[in-house]
N, C-alpha and C positions, 0 to 999 in steps of 0.2 A: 395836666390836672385841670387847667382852666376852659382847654378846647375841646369839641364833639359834642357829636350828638345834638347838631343842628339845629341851632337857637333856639329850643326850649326856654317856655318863662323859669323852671331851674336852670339850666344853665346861664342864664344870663344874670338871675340873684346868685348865681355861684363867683361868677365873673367880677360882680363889682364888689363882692365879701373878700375878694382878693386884691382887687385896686384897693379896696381903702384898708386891708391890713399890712399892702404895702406904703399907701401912704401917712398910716398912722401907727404903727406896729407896738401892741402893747407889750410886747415880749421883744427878747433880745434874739434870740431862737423860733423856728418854727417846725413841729415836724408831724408825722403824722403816722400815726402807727393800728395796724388791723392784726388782729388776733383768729388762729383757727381753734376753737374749741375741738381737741384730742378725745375727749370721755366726756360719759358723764354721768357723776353718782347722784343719788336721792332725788329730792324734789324741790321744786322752786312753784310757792302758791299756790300748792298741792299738784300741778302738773308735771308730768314727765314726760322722757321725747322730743325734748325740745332741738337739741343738737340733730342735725340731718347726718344719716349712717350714710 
């Protein structure tokens, strides 16, 4: 999670958002979760389409 993609300025604010949530951890837990949107009904701010088929 922390390493690749060869020191990029993100990469490297990635790196230390992870040192100091190890050194300072405001949670007891940490985890990290991605969703695939399945469908999709009606419209969101009058746009539709948004989900890639």
């Amino acid at each position: 999670m922390v390493r690749g993609r060869g020191g990029t300025a993100d990469e490297r604010r990635h790196v230390a958002a992870m040192r100091e949530r190890k050194r300072r951890d405001l949670h007891r837990e940490f985890t990290t979760l991605r969703f695939r949107a399945l469908s999709e009904h009606g419209s969101w701010e009058g746009r539709r389409g948004i989900v890639p088929t």
